[in-house]
Residue frames relative to the residue before (quaternion, step in Angstrom):
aa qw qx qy qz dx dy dz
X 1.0000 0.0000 0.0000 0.0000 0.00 0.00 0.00
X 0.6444 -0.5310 0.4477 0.3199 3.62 -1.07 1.06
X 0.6507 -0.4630 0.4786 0.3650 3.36 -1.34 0.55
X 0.7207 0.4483 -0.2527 0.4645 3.50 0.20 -2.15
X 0.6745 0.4393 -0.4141 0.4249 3.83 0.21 -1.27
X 0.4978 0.5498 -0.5346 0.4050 3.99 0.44 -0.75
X 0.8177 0.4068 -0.2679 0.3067 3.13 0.15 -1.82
X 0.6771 0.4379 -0.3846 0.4494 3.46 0.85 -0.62
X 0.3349 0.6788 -0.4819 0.4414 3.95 1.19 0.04
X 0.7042 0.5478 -0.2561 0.3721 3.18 0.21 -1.75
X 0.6199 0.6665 -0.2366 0.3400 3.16 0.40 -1.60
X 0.8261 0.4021 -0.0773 0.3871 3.05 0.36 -1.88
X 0.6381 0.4197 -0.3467 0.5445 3.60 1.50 -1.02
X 0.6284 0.4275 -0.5272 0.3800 3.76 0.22 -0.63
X 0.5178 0.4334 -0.5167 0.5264 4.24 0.22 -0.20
X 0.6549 0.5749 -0.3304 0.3624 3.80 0.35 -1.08
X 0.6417 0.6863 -0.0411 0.3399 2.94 1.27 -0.99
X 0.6709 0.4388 -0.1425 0.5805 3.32 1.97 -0.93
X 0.5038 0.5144 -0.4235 0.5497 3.43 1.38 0.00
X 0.6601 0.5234 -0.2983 0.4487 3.44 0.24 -1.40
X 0.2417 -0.7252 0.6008 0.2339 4.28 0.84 -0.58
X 0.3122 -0.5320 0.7728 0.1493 3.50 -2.05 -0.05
X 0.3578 -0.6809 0.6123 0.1829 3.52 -1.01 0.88
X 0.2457 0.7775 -0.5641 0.1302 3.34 -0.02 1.04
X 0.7446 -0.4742 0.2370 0.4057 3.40 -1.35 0.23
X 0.1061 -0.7212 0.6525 0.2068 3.62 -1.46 0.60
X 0.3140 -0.7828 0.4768 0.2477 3.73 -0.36 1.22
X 0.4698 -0.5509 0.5131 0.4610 3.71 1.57 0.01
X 0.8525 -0.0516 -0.0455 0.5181 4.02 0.36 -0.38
X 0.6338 -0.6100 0.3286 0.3439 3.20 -1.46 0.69
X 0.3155 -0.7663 0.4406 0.3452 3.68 -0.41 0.67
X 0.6343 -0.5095 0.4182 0.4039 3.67 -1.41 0.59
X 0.2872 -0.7948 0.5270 0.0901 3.68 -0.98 0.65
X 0.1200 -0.7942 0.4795 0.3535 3.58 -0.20 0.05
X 0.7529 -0.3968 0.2716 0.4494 2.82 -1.97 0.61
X 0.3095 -0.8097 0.4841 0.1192 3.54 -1.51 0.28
X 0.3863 -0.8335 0.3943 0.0243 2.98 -0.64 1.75
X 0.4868 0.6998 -0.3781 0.3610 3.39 1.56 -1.13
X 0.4812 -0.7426 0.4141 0.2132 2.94 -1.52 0.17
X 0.4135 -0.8515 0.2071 0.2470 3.60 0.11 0.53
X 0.6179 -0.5490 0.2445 0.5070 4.15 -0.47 1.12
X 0.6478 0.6154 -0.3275 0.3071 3.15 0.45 -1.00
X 0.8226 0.3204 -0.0524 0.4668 3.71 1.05 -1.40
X 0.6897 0.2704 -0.3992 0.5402 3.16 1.65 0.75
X 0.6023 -0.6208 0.4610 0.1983 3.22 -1.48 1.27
X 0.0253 0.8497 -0.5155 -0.1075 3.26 -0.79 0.65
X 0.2611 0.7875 -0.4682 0.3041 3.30 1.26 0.45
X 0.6938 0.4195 -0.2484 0.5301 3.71 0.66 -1.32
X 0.5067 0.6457 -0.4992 0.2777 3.99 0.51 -0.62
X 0.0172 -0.6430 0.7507 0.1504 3.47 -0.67 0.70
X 0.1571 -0.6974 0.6992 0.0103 3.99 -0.99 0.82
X 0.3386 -0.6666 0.6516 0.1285 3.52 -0.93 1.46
X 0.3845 -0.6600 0.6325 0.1281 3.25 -1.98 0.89
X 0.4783 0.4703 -0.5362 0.5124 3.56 0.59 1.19
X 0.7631 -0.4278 0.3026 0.3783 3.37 -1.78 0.02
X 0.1618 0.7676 -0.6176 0.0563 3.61 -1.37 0.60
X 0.0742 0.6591 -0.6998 0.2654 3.65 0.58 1.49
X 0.8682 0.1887 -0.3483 0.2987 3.15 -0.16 -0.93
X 0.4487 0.5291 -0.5144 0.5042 3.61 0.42 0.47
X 0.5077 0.4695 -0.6209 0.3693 3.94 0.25 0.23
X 0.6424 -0.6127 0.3939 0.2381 3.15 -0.99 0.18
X 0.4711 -0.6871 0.4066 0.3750 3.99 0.17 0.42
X 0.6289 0.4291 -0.2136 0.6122 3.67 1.16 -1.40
X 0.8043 0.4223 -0.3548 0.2210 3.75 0.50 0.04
X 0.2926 0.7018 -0.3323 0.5580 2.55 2.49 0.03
X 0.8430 0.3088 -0.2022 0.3913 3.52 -0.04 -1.30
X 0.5333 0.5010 -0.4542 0.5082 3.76 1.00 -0.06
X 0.5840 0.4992 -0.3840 0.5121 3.99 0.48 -0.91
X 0.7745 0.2684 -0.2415 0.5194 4.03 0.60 -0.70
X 0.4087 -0.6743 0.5037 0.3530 3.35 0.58 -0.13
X 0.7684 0.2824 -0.1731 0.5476 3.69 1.06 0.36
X 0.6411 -0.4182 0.4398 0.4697 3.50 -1.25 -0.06
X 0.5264 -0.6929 0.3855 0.3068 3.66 -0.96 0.44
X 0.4275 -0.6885 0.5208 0.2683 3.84 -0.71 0.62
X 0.8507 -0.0079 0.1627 0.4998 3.30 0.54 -1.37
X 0.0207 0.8304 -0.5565 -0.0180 3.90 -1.06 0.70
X 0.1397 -0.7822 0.6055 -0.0452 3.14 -0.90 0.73
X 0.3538 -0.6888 0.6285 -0.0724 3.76 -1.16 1.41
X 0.5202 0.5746 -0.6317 -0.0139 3.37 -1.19 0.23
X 0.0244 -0.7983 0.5828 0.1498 3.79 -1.40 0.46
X 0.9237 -0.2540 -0.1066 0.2663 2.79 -2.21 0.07
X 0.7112 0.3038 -0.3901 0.4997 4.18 -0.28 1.01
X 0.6216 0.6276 -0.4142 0.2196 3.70 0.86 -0.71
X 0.3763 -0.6503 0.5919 0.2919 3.58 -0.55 1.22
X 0.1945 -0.6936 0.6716 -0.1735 3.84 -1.31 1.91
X 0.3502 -0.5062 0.7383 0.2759 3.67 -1.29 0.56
X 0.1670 0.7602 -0.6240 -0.0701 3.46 -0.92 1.19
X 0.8574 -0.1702 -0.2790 0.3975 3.37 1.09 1.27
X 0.7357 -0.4279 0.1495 0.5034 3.76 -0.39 0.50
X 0.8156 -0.1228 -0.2230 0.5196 3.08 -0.39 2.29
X 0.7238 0.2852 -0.4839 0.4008 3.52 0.96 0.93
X 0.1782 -0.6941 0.6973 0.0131 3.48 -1.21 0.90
X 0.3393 0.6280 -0.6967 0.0718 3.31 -1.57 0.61
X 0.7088 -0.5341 0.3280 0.3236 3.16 -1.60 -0.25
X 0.0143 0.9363 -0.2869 -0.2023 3.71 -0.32 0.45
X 0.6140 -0.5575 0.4604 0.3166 3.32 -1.64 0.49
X 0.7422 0.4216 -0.2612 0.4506 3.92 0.74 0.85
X 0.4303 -0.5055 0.7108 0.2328 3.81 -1.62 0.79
X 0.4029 0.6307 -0.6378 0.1823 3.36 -1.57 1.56
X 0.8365 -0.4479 0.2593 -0.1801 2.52 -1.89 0.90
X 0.7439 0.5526 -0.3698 0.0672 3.38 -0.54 -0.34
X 0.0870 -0.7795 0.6168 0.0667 3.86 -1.49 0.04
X 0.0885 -0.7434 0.6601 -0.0611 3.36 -1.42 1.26
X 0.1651 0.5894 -0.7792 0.1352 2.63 -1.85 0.64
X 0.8762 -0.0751 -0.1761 0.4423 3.55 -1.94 1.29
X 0.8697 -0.1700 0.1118 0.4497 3.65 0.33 0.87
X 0.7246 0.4569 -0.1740 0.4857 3.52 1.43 -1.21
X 0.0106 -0.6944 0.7195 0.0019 3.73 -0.99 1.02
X 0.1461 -0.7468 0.6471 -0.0466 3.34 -1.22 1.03
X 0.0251 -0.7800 0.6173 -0.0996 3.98 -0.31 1.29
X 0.1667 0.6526 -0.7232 -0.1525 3.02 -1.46 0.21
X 0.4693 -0.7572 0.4529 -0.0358 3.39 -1.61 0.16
X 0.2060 0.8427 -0.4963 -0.0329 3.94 0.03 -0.31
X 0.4408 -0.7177 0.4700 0.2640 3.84 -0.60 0.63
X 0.3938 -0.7441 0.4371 0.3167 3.66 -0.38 0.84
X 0.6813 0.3961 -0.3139 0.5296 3.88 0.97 -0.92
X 0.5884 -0.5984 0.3676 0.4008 3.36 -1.63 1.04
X 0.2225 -0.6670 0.6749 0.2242 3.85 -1.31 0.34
X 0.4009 -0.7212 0.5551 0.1049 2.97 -1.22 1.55
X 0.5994 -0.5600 0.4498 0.3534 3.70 -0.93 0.28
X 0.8855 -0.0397 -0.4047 0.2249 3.63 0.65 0.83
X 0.0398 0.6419 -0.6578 0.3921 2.63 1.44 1.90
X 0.8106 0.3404 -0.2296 0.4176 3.49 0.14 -1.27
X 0.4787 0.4416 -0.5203 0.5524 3.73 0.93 0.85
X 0.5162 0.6842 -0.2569 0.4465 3.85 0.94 -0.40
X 0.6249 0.5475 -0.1012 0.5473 3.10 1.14 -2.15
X 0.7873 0.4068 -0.3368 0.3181 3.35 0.44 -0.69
X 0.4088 0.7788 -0.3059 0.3644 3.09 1.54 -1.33
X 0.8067 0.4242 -0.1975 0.3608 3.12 0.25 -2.12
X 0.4738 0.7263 -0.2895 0.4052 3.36 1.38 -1.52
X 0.7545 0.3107 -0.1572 0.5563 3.89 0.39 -0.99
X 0.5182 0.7081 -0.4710 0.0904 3.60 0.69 -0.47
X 0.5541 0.6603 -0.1696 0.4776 3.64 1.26 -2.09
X 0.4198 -0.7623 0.4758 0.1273 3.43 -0.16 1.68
X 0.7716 0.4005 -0.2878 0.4018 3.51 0.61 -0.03
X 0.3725 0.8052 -0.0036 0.4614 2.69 1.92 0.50
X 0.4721 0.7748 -0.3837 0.1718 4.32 1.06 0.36
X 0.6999 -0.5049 0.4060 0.3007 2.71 -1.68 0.73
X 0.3434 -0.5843 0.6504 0.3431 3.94 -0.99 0.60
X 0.1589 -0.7818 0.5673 0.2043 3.06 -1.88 0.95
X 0.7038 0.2340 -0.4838 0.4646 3.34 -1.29 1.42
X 0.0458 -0.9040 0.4250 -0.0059 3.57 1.14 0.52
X 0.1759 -0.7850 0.4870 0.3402 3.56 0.50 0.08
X 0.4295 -0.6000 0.5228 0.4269 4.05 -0.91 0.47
X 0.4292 -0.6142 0.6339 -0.1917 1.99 -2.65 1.31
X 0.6771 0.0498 0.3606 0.6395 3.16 0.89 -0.13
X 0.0660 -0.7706 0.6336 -0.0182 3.84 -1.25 -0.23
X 0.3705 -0.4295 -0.7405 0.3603 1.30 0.03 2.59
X 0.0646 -0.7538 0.6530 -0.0350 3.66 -1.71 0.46
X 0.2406 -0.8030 0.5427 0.0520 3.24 -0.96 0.46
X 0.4332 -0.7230 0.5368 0.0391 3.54 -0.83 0.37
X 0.2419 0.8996 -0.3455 0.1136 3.73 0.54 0.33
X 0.0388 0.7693 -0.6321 -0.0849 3.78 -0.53 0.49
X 0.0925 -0.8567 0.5065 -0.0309 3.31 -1.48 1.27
X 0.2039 -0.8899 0.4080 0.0075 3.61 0.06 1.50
X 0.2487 0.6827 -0.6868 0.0204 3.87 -1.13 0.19
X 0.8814 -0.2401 0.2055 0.3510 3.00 -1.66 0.16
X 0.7585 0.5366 -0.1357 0.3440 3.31 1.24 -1.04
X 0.7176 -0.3263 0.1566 0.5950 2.83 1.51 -0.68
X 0.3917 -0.6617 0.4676 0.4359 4.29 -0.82 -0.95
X 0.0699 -0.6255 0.7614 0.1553 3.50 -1.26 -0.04
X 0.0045 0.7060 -0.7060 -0.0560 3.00 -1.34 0.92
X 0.1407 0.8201 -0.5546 0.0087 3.47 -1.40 0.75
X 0.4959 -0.6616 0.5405 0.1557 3.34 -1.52 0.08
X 0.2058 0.7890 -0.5472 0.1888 3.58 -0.37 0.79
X 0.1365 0.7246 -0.5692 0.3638 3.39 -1.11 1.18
X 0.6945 -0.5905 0.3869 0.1391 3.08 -1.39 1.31
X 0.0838 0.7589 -0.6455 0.0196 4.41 -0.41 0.33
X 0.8433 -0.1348 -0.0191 0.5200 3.54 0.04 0.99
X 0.6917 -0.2528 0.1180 0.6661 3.64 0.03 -1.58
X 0.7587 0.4388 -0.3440 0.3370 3.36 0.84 -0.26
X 0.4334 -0.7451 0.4851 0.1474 3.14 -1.61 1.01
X 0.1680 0.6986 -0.6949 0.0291 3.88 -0.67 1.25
X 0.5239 -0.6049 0.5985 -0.0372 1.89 -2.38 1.18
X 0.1395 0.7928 -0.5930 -0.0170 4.04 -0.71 0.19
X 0.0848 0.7700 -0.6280 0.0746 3.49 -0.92 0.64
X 0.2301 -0.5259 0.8152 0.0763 4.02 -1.55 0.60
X 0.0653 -0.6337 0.7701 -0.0338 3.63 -1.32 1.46
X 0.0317 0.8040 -0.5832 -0.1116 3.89 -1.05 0.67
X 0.2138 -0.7101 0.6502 0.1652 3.97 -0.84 0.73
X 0.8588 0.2652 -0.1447 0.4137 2.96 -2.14 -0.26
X 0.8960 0.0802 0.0985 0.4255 3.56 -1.24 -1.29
X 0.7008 0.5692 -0.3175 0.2901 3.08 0.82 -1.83
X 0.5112 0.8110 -0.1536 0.2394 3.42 1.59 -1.30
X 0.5803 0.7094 -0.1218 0.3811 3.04 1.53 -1.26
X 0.5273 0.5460 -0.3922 0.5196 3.95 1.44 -0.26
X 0.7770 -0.4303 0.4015 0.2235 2.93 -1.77 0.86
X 0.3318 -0.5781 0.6028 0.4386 3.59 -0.89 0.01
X 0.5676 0.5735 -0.4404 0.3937 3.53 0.26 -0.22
X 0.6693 0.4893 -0.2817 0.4829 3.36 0.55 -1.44
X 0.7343 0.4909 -0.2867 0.3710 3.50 0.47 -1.81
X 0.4633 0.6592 -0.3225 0.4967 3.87 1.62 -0.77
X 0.7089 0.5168 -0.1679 0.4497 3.53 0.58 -1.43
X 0.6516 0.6169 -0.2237 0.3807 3.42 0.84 -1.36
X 0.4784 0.7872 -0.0620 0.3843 2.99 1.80 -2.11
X 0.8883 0.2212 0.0027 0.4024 2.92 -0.06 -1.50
X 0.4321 0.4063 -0.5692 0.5694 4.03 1.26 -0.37
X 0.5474 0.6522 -0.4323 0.2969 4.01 -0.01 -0.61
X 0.6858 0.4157 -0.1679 0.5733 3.24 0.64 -1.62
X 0.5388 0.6048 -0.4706 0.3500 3.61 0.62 -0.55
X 0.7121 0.5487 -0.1946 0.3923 3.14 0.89 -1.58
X 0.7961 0.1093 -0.2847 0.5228 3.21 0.69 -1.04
X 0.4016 0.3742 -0.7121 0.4376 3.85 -0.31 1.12
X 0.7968 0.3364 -0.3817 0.3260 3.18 -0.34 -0.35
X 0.4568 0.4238 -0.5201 0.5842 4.28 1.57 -0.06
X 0.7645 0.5810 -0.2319 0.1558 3.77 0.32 -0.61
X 0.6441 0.2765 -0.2111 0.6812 2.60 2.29 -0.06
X 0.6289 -0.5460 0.4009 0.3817 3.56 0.98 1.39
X 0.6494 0.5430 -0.4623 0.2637 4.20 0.58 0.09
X 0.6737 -0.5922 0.3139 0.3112 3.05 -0.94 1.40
X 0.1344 -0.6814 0.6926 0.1947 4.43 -0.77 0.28
């Protein structure tokens, strides 16, 4: 399978992906969050961010892990650029990206970045597809991501994911905050807010800049 078609795979299963849910804990109550220090999408530029297309989990911060969940993390998980990944219920292949993720009480937080360069209208494409999944909309006033980027909050029965994704030279990253059960229960606004101090964090492990 082409490179581009992979990437536009991905895309399409990870939305696929928020119907289908993650059995993850329900702590029965929301857990206590601490105050937040991060910095928020809106008040950081991302225009200047040059964001490398190799791995950068570890370089997220620990304290930005556990603010995005509102808790210390339960569980993490790593894979990059060839490792064959379950990238949604009954599809596996091999992928063409460095990601991410951690959970804990209900909340999983991922990010992502594509290892091959993304031309400017693949990633007009990317978006397209990104908005397609009817259950699926675009946040409005999204602050930018990237250029082009999108802003996106997805809901079902099970729960939302909201995320941010968008284009920083050639490379495409990805950042998202999925919530079940209890966790589920925050505002889109809030969960929007939450969202984006996240994405802060990881644009800024992704381009090697110091937090």
């Amino acid at each position: 399978m082409p490179v581009v078609r992979r990437l536009l795979l991905a895309v399409t299963v990870t939305a696929l992906a928020v119907g289908a849910g993650v059995a993850l804990r329900d702590s029965g109550s929301p857990p206590e969050e601490p105050e937040a220090t991060s910095t928020p999408l809106e008040s950081f530029d991302t225009t200047g961010v040059a964001v490398l297309r190799t791995a950068f989990c570890d370089r997220v911060p620990d304290d930005a892990v556990a603010e995005a969940l509102g808790e210390e993390p339960e569980d993490a998980t790593e894979h990059g650029n060839g490792d064959r990944i379950r990238l949604a219920p009954g599809v596996r292949d091999r992928t063409h990206e460095y990601g991410c993720s951690w959970s804990a009480g209900g909340v999983t937080a991922s990010a992502w970045v594509f290892a091959p360069p993304v031309p400017r209208p693949v990633a007009a494409d990317l978006l397209r597809r990104a908005r397609a999944p009817e259950r699926c909309a675009a946040l409005p006033d999204a602050p930018a991501y990237g250029d082009p980027s999108v802003g996106l909050v997805c809901t079902t029965e099970r729960g939302r994911e909201v995320s941010f994704r968008g284009l920083f030279g050639d490379a495409w990253l990805a950042c998202s905050l999925r919530a079940t059960g209890v966790s589920a229960g925050e505002s889109v606004d809030d969960s929007a807010d939450r969202t984006g101090r996240w994405c802060v964090a990881v644009a800024r492990a992704a381009s090697a800049e110091v937090t």
